[in-house]
VOGU-3710 file (C-alpha; in Angstrom, 3 decimals, decimal comma):
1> xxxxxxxxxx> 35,467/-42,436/-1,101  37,283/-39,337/0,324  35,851/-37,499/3,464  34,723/-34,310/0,668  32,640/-36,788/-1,645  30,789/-37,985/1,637  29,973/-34,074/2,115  28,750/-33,707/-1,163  26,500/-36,742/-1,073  24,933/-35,791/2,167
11> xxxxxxxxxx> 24,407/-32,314/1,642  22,214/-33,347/-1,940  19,997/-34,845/0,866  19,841/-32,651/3,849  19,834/-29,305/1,958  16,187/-27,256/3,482  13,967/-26,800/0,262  13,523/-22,804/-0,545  10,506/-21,472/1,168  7,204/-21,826/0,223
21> xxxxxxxxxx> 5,052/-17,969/-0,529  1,581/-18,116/0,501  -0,671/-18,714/-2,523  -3,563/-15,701/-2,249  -7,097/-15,946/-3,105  -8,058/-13,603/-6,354  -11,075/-12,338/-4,127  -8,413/-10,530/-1,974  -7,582/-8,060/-4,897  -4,979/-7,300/-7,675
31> xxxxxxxxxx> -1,599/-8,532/-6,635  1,721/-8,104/-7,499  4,415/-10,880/-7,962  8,093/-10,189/-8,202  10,504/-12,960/-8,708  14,144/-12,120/-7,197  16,975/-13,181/-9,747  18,174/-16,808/-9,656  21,282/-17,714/-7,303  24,510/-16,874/-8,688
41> xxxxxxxxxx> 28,180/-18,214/-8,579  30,907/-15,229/-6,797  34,782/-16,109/-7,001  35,978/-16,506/-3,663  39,137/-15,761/-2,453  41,544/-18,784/-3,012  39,170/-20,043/-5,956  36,175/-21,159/-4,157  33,430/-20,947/-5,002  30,340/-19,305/-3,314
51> xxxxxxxxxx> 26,933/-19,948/-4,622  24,361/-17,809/-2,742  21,012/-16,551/-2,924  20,268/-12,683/-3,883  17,965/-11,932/-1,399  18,953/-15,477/0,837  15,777/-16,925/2,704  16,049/-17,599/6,204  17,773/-21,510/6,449  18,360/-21,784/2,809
61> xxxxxxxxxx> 21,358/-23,361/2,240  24,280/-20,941/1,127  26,880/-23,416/-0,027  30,555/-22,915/-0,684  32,977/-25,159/-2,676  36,058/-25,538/-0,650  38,490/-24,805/-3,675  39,783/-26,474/-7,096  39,569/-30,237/-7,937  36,696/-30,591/-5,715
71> xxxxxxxxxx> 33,198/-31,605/-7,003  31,023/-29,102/-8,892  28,288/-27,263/-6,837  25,166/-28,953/-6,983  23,125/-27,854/-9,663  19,499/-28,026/-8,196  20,841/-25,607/-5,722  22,792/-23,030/-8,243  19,176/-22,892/-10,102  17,392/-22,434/-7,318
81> xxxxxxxxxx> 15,027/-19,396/-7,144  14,354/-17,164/-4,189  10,402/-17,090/-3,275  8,880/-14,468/-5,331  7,401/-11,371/-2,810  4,239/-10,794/-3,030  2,436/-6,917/-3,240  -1,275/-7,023/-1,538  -3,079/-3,535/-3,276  -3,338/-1,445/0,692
91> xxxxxxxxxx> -6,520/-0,403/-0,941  -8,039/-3,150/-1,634  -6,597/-5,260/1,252  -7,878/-2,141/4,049  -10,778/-0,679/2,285  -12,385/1,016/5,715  -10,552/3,850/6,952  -11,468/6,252/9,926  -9,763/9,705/10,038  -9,388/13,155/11,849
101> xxxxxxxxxx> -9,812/16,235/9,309  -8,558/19,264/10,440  -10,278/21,796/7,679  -11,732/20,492/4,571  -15,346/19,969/4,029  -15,736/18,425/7,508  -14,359/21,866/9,372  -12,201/20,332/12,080  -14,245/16,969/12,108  -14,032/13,316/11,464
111> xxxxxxxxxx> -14,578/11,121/8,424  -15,027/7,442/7,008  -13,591/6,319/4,203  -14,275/3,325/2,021  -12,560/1,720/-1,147  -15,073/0,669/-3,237  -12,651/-0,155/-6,035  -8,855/0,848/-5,490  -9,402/3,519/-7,746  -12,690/5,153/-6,466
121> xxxxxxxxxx> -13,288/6,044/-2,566  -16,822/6,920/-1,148  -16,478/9,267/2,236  -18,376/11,379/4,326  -17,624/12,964/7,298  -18,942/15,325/10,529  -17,966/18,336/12,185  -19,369/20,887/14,052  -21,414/22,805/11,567  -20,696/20,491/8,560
131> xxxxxxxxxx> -21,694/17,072/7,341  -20,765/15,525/3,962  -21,106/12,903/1,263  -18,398/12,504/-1,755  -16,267/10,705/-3,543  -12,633/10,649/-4,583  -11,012/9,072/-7,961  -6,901/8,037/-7,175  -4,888/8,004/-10,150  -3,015/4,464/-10,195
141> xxxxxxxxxx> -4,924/3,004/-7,503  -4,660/-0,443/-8,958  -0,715/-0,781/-9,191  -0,443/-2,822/-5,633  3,205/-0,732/-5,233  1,387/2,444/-4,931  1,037/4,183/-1,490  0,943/7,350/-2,300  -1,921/8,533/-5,187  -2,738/11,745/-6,176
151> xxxxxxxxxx> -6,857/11,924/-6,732  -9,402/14,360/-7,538  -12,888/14,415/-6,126  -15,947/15,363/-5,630  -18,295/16,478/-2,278  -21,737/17,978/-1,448  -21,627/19,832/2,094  -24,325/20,927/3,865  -24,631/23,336/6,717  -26,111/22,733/10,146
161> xxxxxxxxxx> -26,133/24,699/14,192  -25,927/27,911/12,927  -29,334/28,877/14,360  -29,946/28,072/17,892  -33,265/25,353/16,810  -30,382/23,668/14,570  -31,206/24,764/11,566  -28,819/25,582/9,047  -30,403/28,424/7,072  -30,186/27,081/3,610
171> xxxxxxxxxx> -26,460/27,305/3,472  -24,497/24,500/1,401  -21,556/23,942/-0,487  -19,863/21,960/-3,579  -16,442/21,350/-2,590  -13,779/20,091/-5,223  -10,297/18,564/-3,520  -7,327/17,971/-5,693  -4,763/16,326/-3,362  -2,475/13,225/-3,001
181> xxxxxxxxxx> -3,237/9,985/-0,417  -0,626/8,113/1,278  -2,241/4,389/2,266  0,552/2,051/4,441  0,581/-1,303/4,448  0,116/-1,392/8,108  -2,808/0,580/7,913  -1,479/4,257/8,725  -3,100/6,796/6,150  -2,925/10,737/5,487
191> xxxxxxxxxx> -3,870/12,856/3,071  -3,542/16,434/2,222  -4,833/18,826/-0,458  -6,250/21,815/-1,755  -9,911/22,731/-2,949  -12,218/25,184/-4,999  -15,646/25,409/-2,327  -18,749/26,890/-4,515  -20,794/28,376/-1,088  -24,337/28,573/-1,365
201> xxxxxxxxxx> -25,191/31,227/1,453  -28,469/30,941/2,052  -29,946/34,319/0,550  -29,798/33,700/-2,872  -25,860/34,228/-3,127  -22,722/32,124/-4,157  -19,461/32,667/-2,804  -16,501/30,976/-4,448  -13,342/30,394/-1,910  -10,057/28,927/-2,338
211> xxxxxxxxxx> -9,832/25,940/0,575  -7,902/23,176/1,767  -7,625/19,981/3,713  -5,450/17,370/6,189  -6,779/14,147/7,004  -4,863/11,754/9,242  -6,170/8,255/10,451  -5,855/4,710/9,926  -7,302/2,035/7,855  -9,117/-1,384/8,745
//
């Protein structure tokens, strides 16, 4: 048995297995799975042949025949698949978030966030002379690829410290964003958009302004 056959034998047996992708729990939300191509034979200079891995997982063994008249690659490791990578939905996997607004319905205040599907998000916020409730609806929410989602929502404001007891004089608002979301994997979020505000003034009046908004914070 020549010193090449030895090779062959030993390397059917010592070759690292591919590695193993963690198996998730449905609980934790709609996932993605994408399955990289299987490994492929490239000509190599001097008609050797390479057999390698598109993407190639750390220790997997990347074999090369060392030219003609030598034994045929292996086939368990020519079929072998890379481990399929694996999308977690950021909304569903970091449903809290906690944000600075500078404008919107908060006026220069801070808001809290919450997922309740990855399509619909509950908030209200704080500022100065503002406090809200609402909700927001993101187009596509449920494709786990999806950072960024545009959304339309809804928000009832309400008006408070303009009189020196703290009152707030019967002022209010309906405020109607239309804006687009980006939610990172590693929990970094911002959002920006513009909104129609229906102003309730307090003396019998509405008031109808063109408005906007710029959240930045992070999710949990």
């Amino acid at each position: 048995m020549t010193l090449t056959s030895l090779f062959f034998a030993a390397s059917l047996f010592l070759a690292p297995q591919p590695q193993v992708y963690e198996e998730m729990p449905v609980d934790e939300g709609p996932v993605e799975v994408v399955t990289p191509p299987p490994a492929v034979r490239l000509a190599a200079p001097g008609g050797a042949q390479l057999c390698r891995l598109r993407p190639c997982p750390a220790n997997y063994p990347c074999m090369m025949q060392p030219g003609p008249g030598h034994l045929p690659m292996p086939p368990q490791v020519v079929s072998m698949l890379a481990p399929p990578r694996i999308y977690k939905n950021p909304r569903s996997d970091r449903p809290l978030g906690l944000n600075f607004e500078y404008a919107g319905p908060a006026l220069f205040g801070l808001t809290a966030t919450y997922f309740l599907t990855p399509t619909i998000q509950l908030e209200a916020g704080l500022g100065p002379i503002t406090r809200f409730v609402g909700a927001t609806y993101h187009f596509d929410g449920h494709n786990p690829r999806k950072l960024w989602t545009p959304y339309i929502g809804l928000s009832v404001v309400d008006f408070h410290n303009l009189e020196p007891d703290g009152g707030d004089d019967g002022m209010g608002a309906i405020y109607i964003p239309f804006g687009v979301q980006y939610s990172g994997r590693g929990g970094l979020t911002f959002a920006v958009e513009g909104a129609w505000a229906h102003l309730n003034t307090g003396d019998g009046e509405t008031l109808d302004v063109p408005w906007f908004g710029i959240k930045v914070g992070y999710r949990f």
